[in-house]
C-alpha positions in Angstrom: 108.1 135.1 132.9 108.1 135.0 136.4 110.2 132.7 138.6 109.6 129.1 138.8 108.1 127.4 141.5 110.2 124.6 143.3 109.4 121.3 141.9 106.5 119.8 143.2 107.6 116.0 145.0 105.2 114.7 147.7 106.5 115.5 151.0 107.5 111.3 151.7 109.3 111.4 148.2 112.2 109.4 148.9 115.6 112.1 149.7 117.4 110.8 146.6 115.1 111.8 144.5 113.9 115.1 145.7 117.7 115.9 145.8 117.7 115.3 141.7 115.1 118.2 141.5 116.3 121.5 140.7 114.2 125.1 141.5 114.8 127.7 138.9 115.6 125.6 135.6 111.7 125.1 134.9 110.3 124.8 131.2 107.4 125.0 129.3 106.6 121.2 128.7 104.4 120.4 125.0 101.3 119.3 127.2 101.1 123.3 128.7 102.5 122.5 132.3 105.7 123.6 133.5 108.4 120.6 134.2 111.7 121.2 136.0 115.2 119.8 134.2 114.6 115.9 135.6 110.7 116.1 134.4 109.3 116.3 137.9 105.7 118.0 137.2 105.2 120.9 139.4 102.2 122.5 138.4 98.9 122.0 136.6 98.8 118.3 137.8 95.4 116.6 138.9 95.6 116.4 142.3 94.2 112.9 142.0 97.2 111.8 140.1 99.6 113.1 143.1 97.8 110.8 145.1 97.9 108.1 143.3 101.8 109.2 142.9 102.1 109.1 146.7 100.3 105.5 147.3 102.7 104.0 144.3 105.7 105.2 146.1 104.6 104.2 149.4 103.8 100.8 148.1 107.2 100.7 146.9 109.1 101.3 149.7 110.5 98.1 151.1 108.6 97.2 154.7 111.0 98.1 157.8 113.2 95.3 158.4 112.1 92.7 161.4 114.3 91.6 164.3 113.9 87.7 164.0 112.5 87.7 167.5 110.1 89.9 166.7 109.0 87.9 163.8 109.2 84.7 165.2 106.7 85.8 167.7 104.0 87.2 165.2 104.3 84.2 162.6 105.4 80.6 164.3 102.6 78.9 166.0 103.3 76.1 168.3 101.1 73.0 167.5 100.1 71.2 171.2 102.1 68.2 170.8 105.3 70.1 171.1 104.3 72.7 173.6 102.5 73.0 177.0 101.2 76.3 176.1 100.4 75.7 172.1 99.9 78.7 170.1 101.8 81.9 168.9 105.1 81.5 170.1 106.3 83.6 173.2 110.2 84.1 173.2 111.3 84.1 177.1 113.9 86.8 177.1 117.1 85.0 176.7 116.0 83.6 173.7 115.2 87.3 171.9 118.6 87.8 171.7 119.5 84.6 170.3 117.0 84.7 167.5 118.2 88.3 166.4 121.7 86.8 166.4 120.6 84.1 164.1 118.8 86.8 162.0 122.1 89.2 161.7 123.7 89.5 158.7 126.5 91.2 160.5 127.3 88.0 162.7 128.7 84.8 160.4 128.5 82.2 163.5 126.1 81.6 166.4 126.9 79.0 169.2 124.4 78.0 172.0 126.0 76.2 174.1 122.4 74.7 176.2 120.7 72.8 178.7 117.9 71.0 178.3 114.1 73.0 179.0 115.3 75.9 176.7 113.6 75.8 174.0 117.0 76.0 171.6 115.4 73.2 169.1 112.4 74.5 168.7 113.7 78.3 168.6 116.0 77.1 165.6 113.1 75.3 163.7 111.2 79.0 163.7 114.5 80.3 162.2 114.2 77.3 160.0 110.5 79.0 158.9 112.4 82.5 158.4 115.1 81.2 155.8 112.8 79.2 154.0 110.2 82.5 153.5 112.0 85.7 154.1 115.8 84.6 153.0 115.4 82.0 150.6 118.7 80.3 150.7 120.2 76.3 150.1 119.8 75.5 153.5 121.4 72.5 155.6 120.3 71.0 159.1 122.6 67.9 160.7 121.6 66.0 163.4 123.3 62.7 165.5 121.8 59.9 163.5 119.3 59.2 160.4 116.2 58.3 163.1 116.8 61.6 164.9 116.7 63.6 161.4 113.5 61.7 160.5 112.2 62.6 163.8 113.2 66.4 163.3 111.0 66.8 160.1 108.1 64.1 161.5 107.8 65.4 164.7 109.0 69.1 165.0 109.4 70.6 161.4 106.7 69.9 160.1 103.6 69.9 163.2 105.7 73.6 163.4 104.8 74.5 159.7 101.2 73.1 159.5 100.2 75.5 162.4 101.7 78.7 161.1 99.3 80.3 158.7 102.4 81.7 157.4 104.3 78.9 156.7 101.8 76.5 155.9 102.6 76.1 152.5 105.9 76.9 152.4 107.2 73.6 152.0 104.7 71.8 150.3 105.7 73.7 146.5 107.4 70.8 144.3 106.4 71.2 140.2 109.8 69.1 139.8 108.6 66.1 142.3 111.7 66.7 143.8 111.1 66.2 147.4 111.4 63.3 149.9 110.7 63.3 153.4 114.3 64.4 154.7 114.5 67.1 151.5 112.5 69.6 150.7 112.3 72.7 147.9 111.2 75.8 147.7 111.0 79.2 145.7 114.9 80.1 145.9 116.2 77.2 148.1 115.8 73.8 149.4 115.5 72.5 152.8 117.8 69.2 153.6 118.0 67.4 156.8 120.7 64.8 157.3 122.3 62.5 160.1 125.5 63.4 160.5 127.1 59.7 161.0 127.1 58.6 157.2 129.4 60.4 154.9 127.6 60.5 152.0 124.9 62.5 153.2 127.5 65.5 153.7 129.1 65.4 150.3 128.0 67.1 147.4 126.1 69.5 149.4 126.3 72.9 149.2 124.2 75.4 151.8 124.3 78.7 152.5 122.7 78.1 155.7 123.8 75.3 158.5 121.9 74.1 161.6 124.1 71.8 163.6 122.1 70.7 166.5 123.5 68.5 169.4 126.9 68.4 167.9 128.6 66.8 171.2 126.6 63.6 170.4 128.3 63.4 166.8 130.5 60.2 166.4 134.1 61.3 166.5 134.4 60.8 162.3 131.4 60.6 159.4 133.0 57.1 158.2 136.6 57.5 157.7 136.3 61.0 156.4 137.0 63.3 159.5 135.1 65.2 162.3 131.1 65.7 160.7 131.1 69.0 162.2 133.9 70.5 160.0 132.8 68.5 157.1 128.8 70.4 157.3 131.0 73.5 157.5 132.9 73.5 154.8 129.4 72.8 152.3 129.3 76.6 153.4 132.4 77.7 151.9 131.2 79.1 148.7 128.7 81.7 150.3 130.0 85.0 151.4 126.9 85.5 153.7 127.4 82.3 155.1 125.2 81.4 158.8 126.5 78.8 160.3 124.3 78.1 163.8 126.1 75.0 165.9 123.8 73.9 169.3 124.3 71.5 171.5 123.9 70.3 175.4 127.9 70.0 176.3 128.9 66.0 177.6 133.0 65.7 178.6 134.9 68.4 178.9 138.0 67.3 177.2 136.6 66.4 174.0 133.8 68.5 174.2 133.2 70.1 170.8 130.4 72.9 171.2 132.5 74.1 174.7 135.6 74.6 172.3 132.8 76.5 169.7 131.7 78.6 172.2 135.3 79.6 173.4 135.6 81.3 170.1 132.9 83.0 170.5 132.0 86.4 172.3 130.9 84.0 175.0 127.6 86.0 176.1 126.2 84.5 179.4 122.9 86.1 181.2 122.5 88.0 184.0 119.6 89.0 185.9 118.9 92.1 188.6 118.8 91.0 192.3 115.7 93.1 193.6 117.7 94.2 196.9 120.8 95.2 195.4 120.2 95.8 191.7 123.8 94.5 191.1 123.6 91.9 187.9 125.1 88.6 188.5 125.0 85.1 186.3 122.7 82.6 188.0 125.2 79.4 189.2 124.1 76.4 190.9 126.9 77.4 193.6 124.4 80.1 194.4 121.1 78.2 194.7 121.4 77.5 198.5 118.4 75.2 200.1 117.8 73.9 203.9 118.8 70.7 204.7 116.9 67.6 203.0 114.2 70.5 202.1 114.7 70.9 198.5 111.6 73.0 198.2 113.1 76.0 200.3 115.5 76.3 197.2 116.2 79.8 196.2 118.6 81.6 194.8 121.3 83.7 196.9 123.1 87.2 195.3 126.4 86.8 195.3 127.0 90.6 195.3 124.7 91.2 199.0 123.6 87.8 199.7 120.3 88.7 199.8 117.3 85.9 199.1 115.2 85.7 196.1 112.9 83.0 195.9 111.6 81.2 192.9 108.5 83.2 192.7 110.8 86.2 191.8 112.3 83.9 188.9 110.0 85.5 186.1 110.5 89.1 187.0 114.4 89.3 187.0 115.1 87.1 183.9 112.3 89.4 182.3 115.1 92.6 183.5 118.0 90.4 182.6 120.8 91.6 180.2 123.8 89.3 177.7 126.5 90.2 178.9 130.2 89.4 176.1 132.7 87.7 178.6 134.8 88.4 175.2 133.6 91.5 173.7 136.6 91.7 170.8 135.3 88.6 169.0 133.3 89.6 166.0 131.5 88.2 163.6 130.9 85.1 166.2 127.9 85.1 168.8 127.8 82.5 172.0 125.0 81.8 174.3 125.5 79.7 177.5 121.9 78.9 178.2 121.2 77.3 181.4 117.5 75.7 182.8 118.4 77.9 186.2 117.2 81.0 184.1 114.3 79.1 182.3 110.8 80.4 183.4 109.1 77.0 182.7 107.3 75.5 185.6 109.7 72.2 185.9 112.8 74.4 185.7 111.5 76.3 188.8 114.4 76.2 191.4 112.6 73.9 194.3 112.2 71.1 191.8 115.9 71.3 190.5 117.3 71.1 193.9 115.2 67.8 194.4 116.2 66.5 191.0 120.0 67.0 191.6 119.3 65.1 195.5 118.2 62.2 193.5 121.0 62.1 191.0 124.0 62.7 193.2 123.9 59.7 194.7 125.6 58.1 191.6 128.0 59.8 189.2 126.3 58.8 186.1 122.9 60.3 187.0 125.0 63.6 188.3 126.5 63.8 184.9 123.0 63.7 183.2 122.3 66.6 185.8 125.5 68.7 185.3 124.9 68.2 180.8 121.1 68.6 180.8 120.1 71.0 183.8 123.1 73.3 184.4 124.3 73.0 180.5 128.0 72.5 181.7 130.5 70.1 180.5 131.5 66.9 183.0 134.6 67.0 184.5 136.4 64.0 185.4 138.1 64.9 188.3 141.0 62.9 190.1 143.7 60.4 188.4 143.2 56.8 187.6 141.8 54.1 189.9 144.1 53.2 192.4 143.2 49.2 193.1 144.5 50.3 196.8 141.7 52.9 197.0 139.2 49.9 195.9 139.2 47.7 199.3 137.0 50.8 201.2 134.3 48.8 199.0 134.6 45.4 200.0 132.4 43.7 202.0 132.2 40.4 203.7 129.9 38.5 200.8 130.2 35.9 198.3 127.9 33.7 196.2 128.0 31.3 199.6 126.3 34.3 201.7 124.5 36.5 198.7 123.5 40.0 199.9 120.3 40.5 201.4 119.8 43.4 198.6 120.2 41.0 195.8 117.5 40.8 193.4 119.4 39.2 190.1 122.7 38.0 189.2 124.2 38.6 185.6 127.8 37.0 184.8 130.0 38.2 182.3 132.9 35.7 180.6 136.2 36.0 178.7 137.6 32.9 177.1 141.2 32.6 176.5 143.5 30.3 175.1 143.9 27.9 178.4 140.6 29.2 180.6 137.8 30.7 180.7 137.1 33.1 183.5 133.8 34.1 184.9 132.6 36.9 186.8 129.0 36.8 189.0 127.3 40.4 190.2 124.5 41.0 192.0 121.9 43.5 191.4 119.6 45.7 193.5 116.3 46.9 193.0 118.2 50.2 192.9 120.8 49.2 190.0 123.4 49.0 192.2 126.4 46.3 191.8 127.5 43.6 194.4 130.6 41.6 192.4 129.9 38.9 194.7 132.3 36.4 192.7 135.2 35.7 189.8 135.5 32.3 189.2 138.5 30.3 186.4 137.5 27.6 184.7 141.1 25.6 183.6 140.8 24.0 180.2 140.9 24.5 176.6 138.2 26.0 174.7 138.6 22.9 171.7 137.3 20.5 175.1 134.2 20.1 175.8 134.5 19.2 179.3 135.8 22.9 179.5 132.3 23.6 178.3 131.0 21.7 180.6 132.4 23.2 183.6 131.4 26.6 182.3 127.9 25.5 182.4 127.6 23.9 185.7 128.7 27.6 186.7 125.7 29.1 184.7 123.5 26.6 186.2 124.3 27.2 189.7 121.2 27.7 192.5 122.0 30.0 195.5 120.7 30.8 198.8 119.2 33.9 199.6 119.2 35.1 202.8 115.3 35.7 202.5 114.7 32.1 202.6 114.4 31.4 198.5 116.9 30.8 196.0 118.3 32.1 192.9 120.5 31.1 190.1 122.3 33.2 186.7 119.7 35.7 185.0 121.8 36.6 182.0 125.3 36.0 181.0 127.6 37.0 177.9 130.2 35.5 176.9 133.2 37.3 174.9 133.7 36.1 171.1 136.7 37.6 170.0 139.3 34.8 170.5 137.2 31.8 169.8 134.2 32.9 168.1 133.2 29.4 167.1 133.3 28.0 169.9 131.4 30.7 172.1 128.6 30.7 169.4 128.6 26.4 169.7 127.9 27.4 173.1 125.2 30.6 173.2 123.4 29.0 169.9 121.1 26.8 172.2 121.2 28.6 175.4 120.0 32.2 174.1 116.3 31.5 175.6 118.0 31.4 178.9 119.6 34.8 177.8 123.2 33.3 177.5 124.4 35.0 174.7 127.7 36.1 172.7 128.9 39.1 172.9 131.1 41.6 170.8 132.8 44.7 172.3 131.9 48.0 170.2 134.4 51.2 170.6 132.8 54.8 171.1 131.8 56.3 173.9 128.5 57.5 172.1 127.0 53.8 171.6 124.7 52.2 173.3 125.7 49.7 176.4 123.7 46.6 174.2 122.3 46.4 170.8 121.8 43.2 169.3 122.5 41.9 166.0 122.5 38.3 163.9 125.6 36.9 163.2 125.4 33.0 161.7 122.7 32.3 163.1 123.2 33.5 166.5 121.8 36.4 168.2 124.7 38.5 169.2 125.6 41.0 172.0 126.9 44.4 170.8 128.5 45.8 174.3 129.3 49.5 173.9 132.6 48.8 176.1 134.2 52.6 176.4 131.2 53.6 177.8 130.4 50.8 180.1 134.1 50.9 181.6 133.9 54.8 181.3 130.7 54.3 184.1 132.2 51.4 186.0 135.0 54.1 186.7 132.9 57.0 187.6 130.7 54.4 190.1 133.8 52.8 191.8 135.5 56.8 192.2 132.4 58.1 193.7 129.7 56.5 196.3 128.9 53.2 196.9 126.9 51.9 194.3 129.1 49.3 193.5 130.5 47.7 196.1 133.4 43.8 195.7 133.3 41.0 198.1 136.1 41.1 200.3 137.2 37.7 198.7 138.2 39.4 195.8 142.1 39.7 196.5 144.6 41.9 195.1 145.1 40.4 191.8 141.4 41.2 190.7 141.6 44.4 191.9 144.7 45.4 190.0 143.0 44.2 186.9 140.1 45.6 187.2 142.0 49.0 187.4 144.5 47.8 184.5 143.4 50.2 182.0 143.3 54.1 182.0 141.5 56.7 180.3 144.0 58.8 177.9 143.4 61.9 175.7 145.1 61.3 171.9 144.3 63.8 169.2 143.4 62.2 165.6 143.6 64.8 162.5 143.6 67.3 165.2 140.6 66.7 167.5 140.9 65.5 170.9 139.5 61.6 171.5 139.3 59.5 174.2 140.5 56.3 174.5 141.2 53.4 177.0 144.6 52.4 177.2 145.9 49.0 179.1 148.7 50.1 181.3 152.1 48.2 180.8 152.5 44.7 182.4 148.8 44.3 183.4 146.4 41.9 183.1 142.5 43.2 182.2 140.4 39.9 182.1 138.3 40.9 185.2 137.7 43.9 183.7 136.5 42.6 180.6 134.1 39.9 182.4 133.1 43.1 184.9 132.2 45.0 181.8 129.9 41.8 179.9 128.4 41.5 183.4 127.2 44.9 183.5 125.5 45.0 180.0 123.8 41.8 180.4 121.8 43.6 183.3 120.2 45.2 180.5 118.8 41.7 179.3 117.1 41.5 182.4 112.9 42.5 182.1 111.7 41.2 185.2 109.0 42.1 187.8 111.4 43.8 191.1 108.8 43.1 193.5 107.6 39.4 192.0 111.1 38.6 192.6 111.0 39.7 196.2 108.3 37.9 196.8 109.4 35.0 195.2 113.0 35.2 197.3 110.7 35.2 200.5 109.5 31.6 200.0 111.4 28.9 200.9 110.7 27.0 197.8 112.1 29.9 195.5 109.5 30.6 192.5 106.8 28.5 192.0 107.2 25.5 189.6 104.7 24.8 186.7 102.6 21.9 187.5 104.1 18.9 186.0 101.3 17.6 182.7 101.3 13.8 182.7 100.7 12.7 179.6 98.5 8.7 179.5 99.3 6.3 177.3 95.6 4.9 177.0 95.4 8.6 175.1 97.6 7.2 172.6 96.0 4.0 171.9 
């Protein structure tokens, strides 16, 4: 017998089993070819069988495995009410990275700490698609509030899905009639989007997968249960291959929770080539240099040679940009500072930023909405408290007697106590900017009702306007803490003339008013840590409000009486307003209703102006006299 022939494998056998083949130990199978020892035919085989051999094998091999970016871009389509440019989604390159992040198995956590005009939301809802076809898992998305979660799958999940002939039907599979609109199953997981204020909707959860996106705006605790953040992480616990993604635009530094996230991270942050130098260096806002009052000369300037690169040259450096690990020993844990100075989008082009942040820095508040949104950085509160001393650079010689020509409305604010009431008048601009023109006491005890009656001869007061019209009170609210029934005796009737009761809220992330119904009455609901938080940043920076220089040192101390602290509940850092020892805060309080009653105002600007520029004020209705003989 002559020597065997090696066995005979197709050449794109698989190594591991070729390597079970061995030459030489051949033997005369019962069918009349020869096998080797693992029964691998080598000879006398029909050479269509060893093709159809080779195309069962090849089927068999698992495809090569996709970055996410890669698959993102060949199956997520982009419906036209979500993007300028609807389609197949195009990655810009920052966000390539990101996505194979989010599709590592190697990396347990990915941060983005983001701007706005980045895409991040939308970028996660693709990776959404990817878990729900490719790694079917529990998965578990949080968002601020119910309405935003309902908007999420509404408005972006599921316009996303429906255009991707991929994931078309991907969530639409329930035999069990399981789903709702905020829950969704599939083969091998579920889908289950939640706000992240109620408890319940984090307990009894489990997910292998969590999307937290815009986690600075979370309330500080779900209920009375702790931070919501921590309590969507630990539904994760029980998965070894655990992805945990957290997003968010950053808001104040200090209690900033996706700036703390991101320090744990490998903190990655993108650099881009400067075409003269080739050195690579982050895009800042320190570095985009314009000429004076000529916001659309804005460019960018290297910080390595200084040399210019205009906007135009935007697309073609981010295109050559790199990630670069500010903390390169942190595994396991990706971060991405995202910025809308790298974005390629035609309203994040450099010229329009620069004339963007012009308009906001005139006022702190609109800054801060530039710094969080456009530059994706924290606030920071710079300098101590108030100082009342530091307050009189922004009095001026007005009162209700000689009302600012600027003056378009007037809002008061009231706090009732025990023995007065006290009453505070401010004028507004066209602008939104605040003239406290007046803080008036009414003496008496809220049980009289003359006391009542002095506080609305003060509501009821007509003023000149240095235009040649007149004006009275557009809005009032009057505090209900201390004497509830009395203030609501009071409001009750006089709520078409937008007098109105008001409640003080705590939480910096509530709104300035809301409105609710409380017996009977329609009731204020003043978000008061953020309206004093604003008052504060106004009166530190600029002129926007500015205190009649009647206003002596008594108001000014109490409208300076509290101070913003940082305590730390169950180990998270809060903010809270805290009334400094031996002062008086009234003002403050009446400053405060003032403010948010501006925002019960709806009128026409310019009808007003008009209507100031008459001497007779706005024109009266024409008086209807009814006859008798009509009766008879």
């Amino acid at each position: 017998m002559t020597a065997p022939d090696p066995c005979f494998l197709p050449a794109d056998a698989p190594q591991a089993l070729a390597a079970t083949c061995t030459p030489g130990r051949a033997e005369q199978s019962t069918s009349g070819g020869l096998e080797d020892c693992q029964g691998h035919r080598r000879v006398g085989l029909d050479p269509r069988f060893l093709e159809l051999r080779r195309e069962t094998l090849a089927a068999l091999r698992p495809p090569p495995k996709l970055a996410l970016s890669a698959w993102l871009e060949a199956n997520v389509f982009l419906p036209s009410a979500l993007a300028a440019q609807p389609g197949r989604m195009r990655l810009w390159p920052p966000q390539r990275e990101i996505a194979d992040a989010i599709g590592d198995d190697a990396l347990e956590r990915v941060t983005i700490l983001k701007s706005a005009r980045v895409g991040a939301t939308q970028l996660m809802v693709g990776a959404l698609g990817h878990f729900v076809l490719n790694d079917p898992a529990p998965v578990l998305a949080t968002v601020p509030a119910e309405a935003d979660a309902r908007h999420l799958v509404t408005s972006i999940v599921e316009p996303t899905f429906a255009e991707s002939p991929g994931l078309r039907a991907a969530l639409t599979e329930d035999s069990g009639k399981r789903d709702t609109m905020l829950t969704r199953h599939f083969t091998g997981g579920s889908l289950t989007v939640v706000g992240a204020r109620a408890p319940r909707n984090l307990r009894a959860r489990t997910a292998r997968v969590l999307f937290a996106d815009e986690i600075d705006a979370y309330e500080l605790s779900a209920g009375t249960e702790g931070d919501p953040v921590e309590l969507a992480i630990r539904r994760t616990f029980t998965f070894g291959n655990r992805k945990i993604v957290l997003a968010s635009t950053p808001l104040d530094e200090e209690t900033s929770r996706i700036v703390r996230a991101y320090g744990q991270s490998d903190q990655r942050v993108y650099e881009v080539p400067c075409p003269d130098c080739g050195a690579f260096a982050e895009v800042l806002w320190k570095d985009i240099r314009w000429e004076a009052d000529q916001p659309e000369t804005a460019h960018w300037c290297c910080p390595n040679c200084g040399a210019r690169v205009e906007d135009r040259q935007k697309a073609q450096i981010v295109e050559r940009g790199r990630w670069r690990a500010a903390a390169p020993g942190v595994e396991g844990h990706a971060g991405f500072k995202l910025t809308a100075l790298t974005s390629t989008l035609p309203n994040a082009a450099w010229p329009r930023l620069a004339a963007e942040f012009l308009a906001a820095k005139r006022s702190p508040l609109t800054l801060k909405v530039f710094v969080n949104t456009v530059l994706g950085e924290p606030w920071r509160d710079e300098g101590d408290d108030l100082d009342a001393a530091d307050l009189t650079r922004l009095q001026r010689p007005f009162s209700l007697e000689a009302i600012p020509d600027d003056v378009l409305a007037i809002t008061c604010g009231a706090d009732v106590q025990a023995d007065r009431a006290e009453i505070t008048f401010v004028g507004w601009t066209r602008d939104g900017d605040a003239r406290v023109v007046a803080h008036e006491t009414v003496w008496g005890s809220p049980t009289d009702a003359e006391t009542w009656q002095e506080l609305e001869d003060q509501l009821r007061r007509r003023f000149n306007h240095p235009r040649g019209g007149t004006m009275g009170v557009d809005a009032a609210i009057l505090d209900s803490g201390n004497w509830t029934d009395q203030v609501y005796a009071f409001t009750r009737p006089r709520a078409a003339r937008r007098i109105l009761a008001g409640k003080g809220v705590p939480g910096f992330g509530r709104q300035s008013l809301a409105f609710s119904q409380s017996r009977g009455t329609r009731l204020a609901l003043v978000g008061v840590d953020g309206v004093k938080l604003a008052l504060s940043q106004r009166l530190k920076h600029g002129e926007t409000v500015l205190l009649s220089d009647a206003l002596g040192g008594d108001y000014l101390d109490q409208i300076t009486a509290e101070k913003l602290v940082v305590k730390y509940s169950r180990g998270r850092p809060t903010r809270q307003w805290q009334v400094i020892s031996g002062r008086r805060n009234e003002a403050l309080d009446c400053l405060v209703y003032a403010t948010a009653a501006r925002g019960l105002l709806a009128m026409n600007m310019e009808r007003r102006e008009e209507e100031l520029a008459t001497a007779a004020g706005a024109p009266k209705a024409p008086a209807v006299v009814r006859s008798s003989w009509l009766g008879r």
